[in-house]
N, C-alpha and C positions, 0 to 999 in steps of 0.2 A: 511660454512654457520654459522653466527651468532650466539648463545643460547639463546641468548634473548626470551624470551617469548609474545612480544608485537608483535601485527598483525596491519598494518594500510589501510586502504578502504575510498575512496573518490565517492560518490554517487551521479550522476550528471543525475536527469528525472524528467521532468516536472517542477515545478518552485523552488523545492529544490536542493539547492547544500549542502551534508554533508560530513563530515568528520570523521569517528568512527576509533577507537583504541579500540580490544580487544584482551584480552589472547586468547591460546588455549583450556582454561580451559571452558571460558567462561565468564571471567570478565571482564566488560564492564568499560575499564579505561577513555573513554570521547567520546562524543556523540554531535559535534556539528554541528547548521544548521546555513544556510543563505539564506532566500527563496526570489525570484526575488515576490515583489510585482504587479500587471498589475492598472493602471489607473482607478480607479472607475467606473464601470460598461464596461470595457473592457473585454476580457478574456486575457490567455495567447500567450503572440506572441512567439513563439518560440526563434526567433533569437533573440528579446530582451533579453530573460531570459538565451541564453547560455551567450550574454555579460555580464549582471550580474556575472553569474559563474567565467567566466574569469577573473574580477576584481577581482571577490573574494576570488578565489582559494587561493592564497599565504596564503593571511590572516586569512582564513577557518583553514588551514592546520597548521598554526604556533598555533592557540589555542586548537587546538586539543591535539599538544605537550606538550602546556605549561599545558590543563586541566592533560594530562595522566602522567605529570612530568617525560617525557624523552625524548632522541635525537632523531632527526633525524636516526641517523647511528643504534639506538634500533629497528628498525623498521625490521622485515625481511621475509613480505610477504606481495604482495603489488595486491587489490582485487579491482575492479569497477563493477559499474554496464553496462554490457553489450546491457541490450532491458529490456523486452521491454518499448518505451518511444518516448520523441520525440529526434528527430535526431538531430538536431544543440544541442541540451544540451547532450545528451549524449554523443555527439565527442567532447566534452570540456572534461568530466570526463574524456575519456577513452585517450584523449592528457594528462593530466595531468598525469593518472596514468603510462602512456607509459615511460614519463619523468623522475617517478623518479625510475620506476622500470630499467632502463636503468643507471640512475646517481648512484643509490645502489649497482646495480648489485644483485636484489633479482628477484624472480619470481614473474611472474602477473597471474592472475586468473581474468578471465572474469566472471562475475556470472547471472543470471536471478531474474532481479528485486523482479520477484511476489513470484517465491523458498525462494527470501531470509527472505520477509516478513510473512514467512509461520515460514522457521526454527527460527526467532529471538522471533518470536511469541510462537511460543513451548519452547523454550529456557527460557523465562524470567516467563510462565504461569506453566511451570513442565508438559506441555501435550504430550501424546507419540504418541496416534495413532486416532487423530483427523477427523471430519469433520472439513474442515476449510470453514470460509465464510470471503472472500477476498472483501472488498468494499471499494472507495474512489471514488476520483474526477473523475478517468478515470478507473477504474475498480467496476463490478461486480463478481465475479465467484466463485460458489458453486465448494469446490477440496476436492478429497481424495485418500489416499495411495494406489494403484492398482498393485502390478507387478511391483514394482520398480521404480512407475513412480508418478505425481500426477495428475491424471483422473481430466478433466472437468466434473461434472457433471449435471452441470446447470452455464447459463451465459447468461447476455444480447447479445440482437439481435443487440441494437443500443447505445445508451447512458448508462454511467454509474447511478446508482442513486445519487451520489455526483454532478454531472455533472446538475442530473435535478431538484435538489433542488436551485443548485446557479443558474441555467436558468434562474427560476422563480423568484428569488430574483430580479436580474440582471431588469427582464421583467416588474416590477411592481413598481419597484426604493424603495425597502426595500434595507436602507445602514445604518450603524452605524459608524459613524467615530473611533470609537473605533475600532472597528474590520475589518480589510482590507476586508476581503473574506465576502460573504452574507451568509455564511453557521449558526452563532451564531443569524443573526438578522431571517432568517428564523426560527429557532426553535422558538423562542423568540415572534413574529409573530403567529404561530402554534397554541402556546401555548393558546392562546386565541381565537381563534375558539371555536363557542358553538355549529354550524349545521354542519352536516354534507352534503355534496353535493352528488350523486352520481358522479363518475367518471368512466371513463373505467378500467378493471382489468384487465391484459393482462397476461396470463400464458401459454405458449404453450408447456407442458410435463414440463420439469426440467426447461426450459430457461424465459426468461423474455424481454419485452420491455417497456420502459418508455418514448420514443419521442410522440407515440402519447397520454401518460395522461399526459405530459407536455401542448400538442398542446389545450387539452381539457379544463386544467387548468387558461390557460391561456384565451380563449376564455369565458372561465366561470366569468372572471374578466371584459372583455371586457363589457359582458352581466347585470352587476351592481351590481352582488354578491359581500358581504366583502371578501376584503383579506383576513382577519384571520380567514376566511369560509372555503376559495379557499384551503391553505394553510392548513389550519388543514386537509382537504377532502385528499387532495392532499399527506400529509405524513401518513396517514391511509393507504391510499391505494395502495402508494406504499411498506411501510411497512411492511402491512399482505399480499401481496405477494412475499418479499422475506423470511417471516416467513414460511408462504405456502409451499415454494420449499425446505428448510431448512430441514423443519419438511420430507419430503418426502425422501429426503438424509440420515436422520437418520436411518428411518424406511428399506429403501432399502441397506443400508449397515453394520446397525448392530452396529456402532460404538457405542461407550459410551459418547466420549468427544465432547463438539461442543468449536472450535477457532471462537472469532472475529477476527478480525484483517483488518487497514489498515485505510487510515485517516479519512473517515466515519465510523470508532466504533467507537470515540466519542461519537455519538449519543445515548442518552440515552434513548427515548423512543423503537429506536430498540432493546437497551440491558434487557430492560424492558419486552418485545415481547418475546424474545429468550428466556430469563430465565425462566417465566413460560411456554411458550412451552414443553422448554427442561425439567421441574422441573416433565413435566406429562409424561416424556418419561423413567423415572427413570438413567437419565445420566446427564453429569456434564456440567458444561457452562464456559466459560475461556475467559475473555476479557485481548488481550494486551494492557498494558498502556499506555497514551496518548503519553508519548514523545518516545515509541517505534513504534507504530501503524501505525503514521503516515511516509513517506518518513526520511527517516535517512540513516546514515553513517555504524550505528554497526549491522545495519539487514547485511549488503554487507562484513562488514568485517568478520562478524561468518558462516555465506556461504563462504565466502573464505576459510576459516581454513577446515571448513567440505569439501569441494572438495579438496582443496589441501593434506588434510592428505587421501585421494584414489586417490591419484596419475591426479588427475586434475592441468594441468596448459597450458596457452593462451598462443600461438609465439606469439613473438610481429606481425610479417606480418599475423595474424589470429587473431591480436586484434582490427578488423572492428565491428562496433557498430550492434544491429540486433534490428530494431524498432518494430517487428513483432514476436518477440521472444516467442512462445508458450508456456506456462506452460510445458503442454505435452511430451513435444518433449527433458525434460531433463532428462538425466538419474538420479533417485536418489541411489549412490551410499554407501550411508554412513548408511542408513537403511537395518537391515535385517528384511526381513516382518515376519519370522517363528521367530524371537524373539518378535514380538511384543505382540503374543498371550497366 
């Protein structure tokens, strides 16, 4: 095997295709994306965005080289993201990673999406033994260190909150041509609310739903309220209920550190929320940064490294995609929990 110390991972869910190159150490030698755009006020089509991928693969992969300044043949452990996601994109990643872990003759490692954006998260923030709160376009979920494992401890029922912010964007025709996605022109929007509306608050123990204060939201627009009513009411309250459920994960498990993470921590009014939460819990607050946070390439390849150095690695005939791929249900081996305390 190689000496090289360069690891490369190709991350293929949802409408990002990346490409990360990192050491084992930890240093993140190039991080690049290519995200399939959808049609203005469409969502994503799946099998559109794995074509994207597929064009774009080559070209992903050669400037990742040229960012990391080496060969191909430097490369000598070869990571994808395995689930969860959607299907047609992620059998593009996991075709491409087959390919070259096959042409190299290096090992592949299949990894779990949401693990990886937990460990690159902790990685780049210096946090050890986290409440994380995992949010973007298709996730919600409150997680933390249990036995080895990362414990669900709160999670939507239905929609994520990324999900029901662009809805309502999408619903009301808030678009910016500047910005592809309705998620900047909603804040933006928000921002400008001066009433607030009542809406439904949905909390059910730890978990959460947001389809029906979407459905309410939307209704409430119908009804001849301003948008930037609708819209402020709307991110308030969905908000201070993931603040709500947050805050109750700290207090039931004691932790110290709370992780954002994932392409809705952008959002700065929820970073806003959490820090003075967390500021009144006497523990610390850790947002990862924007070009880590969201879907990437180097979340998938420092999850490979971490599995592969405990003896994790994917036969190519058990490198089938898993769109359904639970947090849960992975072993984390590379933490010992009796050192964390």
């Amino acid at each position: 095997m190689h000496r090289h110390r360069e690891y490369r991972t190709s991350l293929i869910c949802g409408n990002t295709l990346g490409v990360g190159i990192i050491t084992e150490e930890g240093k993140i030698l190039a991080n690049v994306k290519d995200s399939y755009i959808p049609p203005y006020g469409k969502g994503i089509h799946p099998a559109e965005a794995a074509r994207h991928h597929a064009l774009k693969m080559r070209e992903t992969i050669l400037k990742a080289l040229k960012q990391a300044k080496i060969k191909l043949e430097d490369i000598n452990l070869i990571a994808f993201a395995q689930g969860p996601g959607m299907g047609p994109c992620l059998r593009t990643g996991a075709v491409a990673a087959r390919t070259l872990a096959l042409t190299l003759n290096r090992p592949l490692v299949g990894v779990n999406h949401l693990v990886a954006h937990i460990e690159l998260g902790k990685l780049v923030t210096g946090t050890t033994d986290p409440v994380i709160l995992v949010v973007s376009g298709g996730t919600t979920a409150l997680v933390a260190l249990a036995e080895n494992r990362y414990r669900i401890l709160g999670e939507t029922l239905d929609i994520a909150i990324g999900n029901c912010f662009d809805r309502f964007a999408r619903e009301v025709g808030l678009h910016d041509p500047k910005h592809p996605w309705p998620g900047p022109m909603f804040d933006k929007v928000a921002s400008k609310g001066t009433k607030y509306i009542e809406l439904p608050y949905i909390v059910k123990g730890m978990d959460l739903s947001f389809s029906g204060l979407l459905t309410a939201a939307l209704k409430k627009v119908k009804e001849g309220y301003r948008v930037e009513d609708v819209a402020y009411s709307l991110q308030e309250t969905a908000l201070a209920m993931l603040t709500e459920v947050t805050e109750r994960a700290l207090a039931h498990t004691g932790k110290k550190e709370l992780l954002l993470t994932g392409g809705f921590a952008r959002n700065i009014r929820l970073q806003n929320m959490l820090k003075t939460m967390v500021e009144g819990r006497d523990a610390t607050f850790h947002v990862t940064p924007p070009e880590y946070a969201s879907d990437n390439g180097a979340m998938i390849a420092w999850l490979g490294i971490l599995a592969y150095k405990h003896g994790i690695t994917t036969k190519i005939e058990e490198s089938y995609v898993r769109q359904r791929w639970r947090i849960e249900e992975v072993e984390i081996k590379w933490i010992k929990e009796n050192q964390l305390k």
